[in-house]
N, C-alpha and C positions, 0 to 999 in steps of 0.2 A: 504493500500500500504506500509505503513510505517511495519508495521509488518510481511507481507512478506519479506520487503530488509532483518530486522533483522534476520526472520529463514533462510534467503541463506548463510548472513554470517557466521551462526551457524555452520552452514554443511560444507561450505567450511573450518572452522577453524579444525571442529574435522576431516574434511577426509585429513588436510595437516599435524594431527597430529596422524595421526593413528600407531600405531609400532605393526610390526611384529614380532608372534611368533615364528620362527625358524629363524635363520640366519646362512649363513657359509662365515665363512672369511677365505679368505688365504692370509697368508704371507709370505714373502721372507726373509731369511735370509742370509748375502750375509759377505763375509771375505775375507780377502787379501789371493792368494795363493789358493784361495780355489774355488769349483763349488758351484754356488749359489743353497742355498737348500730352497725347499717351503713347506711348512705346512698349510694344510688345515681345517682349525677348523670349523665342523657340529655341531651346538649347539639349543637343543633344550630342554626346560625346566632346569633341570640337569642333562642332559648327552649332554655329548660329543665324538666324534667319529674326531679321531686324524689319517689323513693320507698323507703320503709323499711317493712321487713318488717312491724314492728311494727304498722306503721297500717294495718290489713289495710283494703283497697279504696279508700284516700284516696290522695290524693299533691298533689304542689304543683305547681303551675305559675309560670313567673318569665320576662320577659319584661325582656329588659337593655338596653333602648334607651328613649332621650327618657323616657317616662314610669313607667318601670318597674312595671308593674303586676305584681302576686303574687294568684292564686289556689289557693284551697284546692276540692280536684274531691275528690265522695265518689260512687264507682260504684254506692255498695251502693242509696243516696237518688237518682242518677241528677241529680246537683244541684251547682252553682256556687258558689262564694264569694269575690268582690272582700275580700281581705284590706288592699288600701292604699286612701287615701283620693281619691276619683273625682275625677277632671280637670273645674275649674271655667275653660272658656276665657272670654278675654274680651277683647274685639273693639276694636283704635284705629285711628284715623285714618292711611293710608296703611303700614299693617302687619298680619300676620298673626295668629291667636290665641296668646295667652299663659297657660301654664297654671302655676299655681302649686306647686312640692314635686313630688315622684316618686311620682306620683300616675297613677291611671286604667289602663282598657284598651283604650287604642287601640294601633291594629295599623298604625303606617307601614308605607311601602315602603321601608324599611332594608336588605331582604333584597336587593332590585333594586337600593337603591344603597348599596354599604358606605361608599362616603367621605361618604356622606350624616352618620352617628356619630361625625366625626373631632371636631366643633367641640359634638356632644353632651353633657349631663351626666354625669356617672355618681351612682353613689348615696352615693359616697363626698364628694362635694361637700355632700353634705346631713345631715353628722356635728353630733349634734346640739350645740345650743347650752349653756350654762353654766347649770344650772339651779340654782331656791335650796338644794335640798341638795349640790349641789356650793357655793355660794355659804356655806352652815353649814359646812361642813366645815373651808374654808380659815380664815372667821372663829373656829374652835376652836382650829385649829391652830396661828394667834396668839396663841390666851388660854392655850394651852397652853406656848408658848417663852416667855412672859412670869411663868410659874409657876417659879422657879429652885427648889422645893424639891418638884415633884413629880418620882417616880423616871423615871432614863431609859429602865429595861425597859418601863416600862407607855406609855410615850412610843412607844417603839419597836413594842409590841405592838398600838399602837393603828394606826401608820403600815399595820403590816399590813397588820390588817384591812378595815383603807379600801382598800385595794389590792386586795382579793380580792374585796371585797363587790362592785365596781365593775364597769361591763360592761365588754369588749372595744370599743376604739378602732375605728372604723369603717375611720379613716387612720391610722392604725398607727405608732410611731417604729420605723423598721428602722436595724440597725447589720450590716450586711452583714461576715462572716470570710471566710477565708482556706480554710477546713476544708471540702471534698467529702464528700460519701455517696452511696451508692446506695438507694434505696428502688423494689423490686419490680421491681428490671434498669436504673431508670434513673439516671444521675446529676444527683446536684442539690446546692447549693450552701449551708452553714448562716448560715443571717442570724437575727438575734438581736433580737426585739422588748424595746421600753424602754418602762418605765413611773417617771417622777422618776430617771432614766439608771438604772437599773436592771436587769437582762436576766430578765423574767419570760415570756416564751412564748420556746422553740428551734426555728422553723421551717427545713424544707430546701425548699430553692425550685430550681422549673427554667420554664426558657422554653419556647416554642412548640416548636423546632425538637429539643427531648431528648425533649419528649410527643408528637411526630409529629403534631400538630393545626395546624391552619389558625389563623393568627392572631387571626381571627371566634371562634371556640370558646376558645380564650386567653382574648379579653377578656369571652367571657361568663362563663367560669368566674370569671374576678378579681371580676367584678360580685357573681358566688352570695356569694363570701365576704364583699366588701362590706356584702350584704343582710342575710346570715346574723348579722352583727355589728351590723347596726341591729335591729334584731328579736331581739336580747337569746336567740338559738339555740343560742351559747357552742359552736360546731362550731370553734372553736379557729383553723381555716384563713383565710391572710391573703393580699394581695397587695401589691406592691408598685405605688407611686403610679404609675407610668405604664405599671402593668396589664400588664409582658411577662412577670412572675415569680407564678411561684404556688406554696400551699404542695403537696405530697406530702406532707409527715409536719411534723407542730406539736405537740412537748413541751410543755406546761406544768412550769414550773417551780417554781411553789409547791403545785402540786397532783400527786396521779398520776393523771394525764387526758392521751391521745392520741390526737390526729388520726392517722391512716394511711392511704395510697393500698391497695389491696388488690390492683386489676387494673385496667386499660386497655383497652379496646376501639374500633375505629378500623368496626368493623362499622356497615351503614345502618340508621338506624333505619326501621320501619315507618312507609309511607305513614300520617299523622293521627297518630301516637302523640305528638306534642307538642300538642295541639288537643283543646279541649272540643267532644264531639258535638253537633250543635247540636239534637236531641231533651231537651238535659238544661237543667234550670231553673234560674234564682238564685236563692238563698237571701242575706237578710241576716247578719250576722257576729253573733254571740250579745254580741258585748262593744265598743265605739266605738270605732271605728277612728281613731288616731293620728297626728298628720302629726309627721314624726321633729321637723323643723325649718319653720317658716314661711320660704321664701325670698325675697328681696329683687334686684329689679334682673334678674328671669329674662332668660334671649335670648324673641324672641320665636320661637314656632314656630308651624305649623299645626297646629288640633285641630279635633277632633269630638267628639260626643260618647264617653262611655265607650262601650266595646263588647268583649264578652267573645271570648276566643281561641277560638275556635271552628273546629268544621273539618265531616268526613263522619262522622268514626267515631275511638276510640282504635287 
């Protein structure tokens, strides 16, 4: 008898811990002045399929491993668009291809092997560099302390706005509290983005195991926000550096702008619905596509050529 109670609560523990492999979460993103907009994130394994009401028959594709490729899918045009900058491999003696930046659409077998991604990039490695208007800035900001009779309001007014005009940190300073909430049933924990120690973004963050997802779907979601933040998309949402925590709900603080989880859904996504049909065409990008950061000293990986995600059908 005794050993029977033991295997029920066995069963019972692993089926109240079971997490699902595909999730889709939507959030609201909501600002003063403005129509609240929602963004629906279909996440499964490492891809993602990014769609908003608003962009009737488009939606985004995002692909969170090694090379991270982003495309833009218009149904209406039946047509492709390589949004990041295409994987140039290049071949050395006694090692595999190297490709440069989070770049290209190749498609590993990451899905077949998850520990394959443990020693991979994220996109968060590739926050860009100091560039010369960050390089004016800080040179003002000394000719400015060196001015002992310009006022301190306008000193101050000016710190501002450098601060708002400026994107979101791709790797983020987090100061993690003390203080819980709940957002949309779940609990999640308030950690406090810095900018010059400062607290300008109030995100609440929860791990794997509070959103009932599979660690896999964790880290592609931390990657969307990653990406969301290189590509200047100001979705507010962050993660933390070793990707277990994400945001559900991200205050700004200098602005009235919020991120919000809305719903959860742990339901399978349709067979193809993360894959461009492969009846639909590439188009180029109407404007030159950017590589965030040039990187140095890559791992070296295996590549092929780009190749777009593709499947049977949406």
């Amino acid at each position: 008898m005794r050993g029977v109670v033991k295997y029920s609560l066995v069963l019972w523990a692993l089926g109240t811990s079971v997490a699902h492999a595909d999730a889709t979460l939507v959030y609201q993103l909501t600002e003063s002045g403005a129509e609240p907009v929602e963004k629906r994130l279909s996440i499964s394994h490492f891809f993602v399929r990014v769609d908003d009401p608003s962009e009737k028959d488009r939606y985004l594709l995002f692909q969170a491993g090694k090379f991270f490729p982003l495309y833009r899918v218009d149904e209406s045009q039946r047509t492709y668009t390589l949004l990041t900058p295409p994987v140039k491999p290049t071949l050395h003696a006694g090692s595999t291809a190297t490709a440069k930046g989070p770049a290209a659409g190749q498609t590993p077998n990451d899905a077949a092997n998850p520990e394959a991604l443990q020693g991979a990039r994220t996109p968060g490695e590739y926050a860009a560099k100091v560039t010369p208007e960050d390089q004016q800035a800080k040179h003002q900001a000394k000719h400015d302390a060196a001015e002992p009779n310009k006022p301190a309001a306008a000193t101050e007014k000016s710190e501002v706005a450098n601060i708002e005009s400026a994107g979101l940190a791709p790797s983020p300073q987090l100061k993690a509290t003390k203080k819980i909430r709940t957002v949309t049933g779940i609990d999640c924990r308030i950690i406090l983005e810095l900018a010059d120690d400062k607290p300008i973004i109030e995100h609440c963050m929860a791990n794997k195991a509070r959103l009932g997802i599979t660690e896999r779907e964790s880290r592609t979601l931390a990657r969307v926000f990653v990406l969301a933040r290189q590509r200047g998309f100001e979705w507010l949402g962050a993660a933390t550096a070793d990707e277990d925590f994400v945001s559900l709900e991200s205050r700004d603080l200098r602005r009235q702008k919020t991120l919000q989880l809305k719903s959860l859904s742990t339901d399978p996504l349709p067979v193809g619905y993360l894959r461009v049909p492969r009846s639909y065409k590439e188009t180029k990008p109407t404007t030159e596509v950017k590589r965030p950061v040039e990187e140095k000293g890559a791992e070296a990986e295996e590549a092929r050529p780009p190749q777009p995600i593709q499947g049977d059908g949406v």
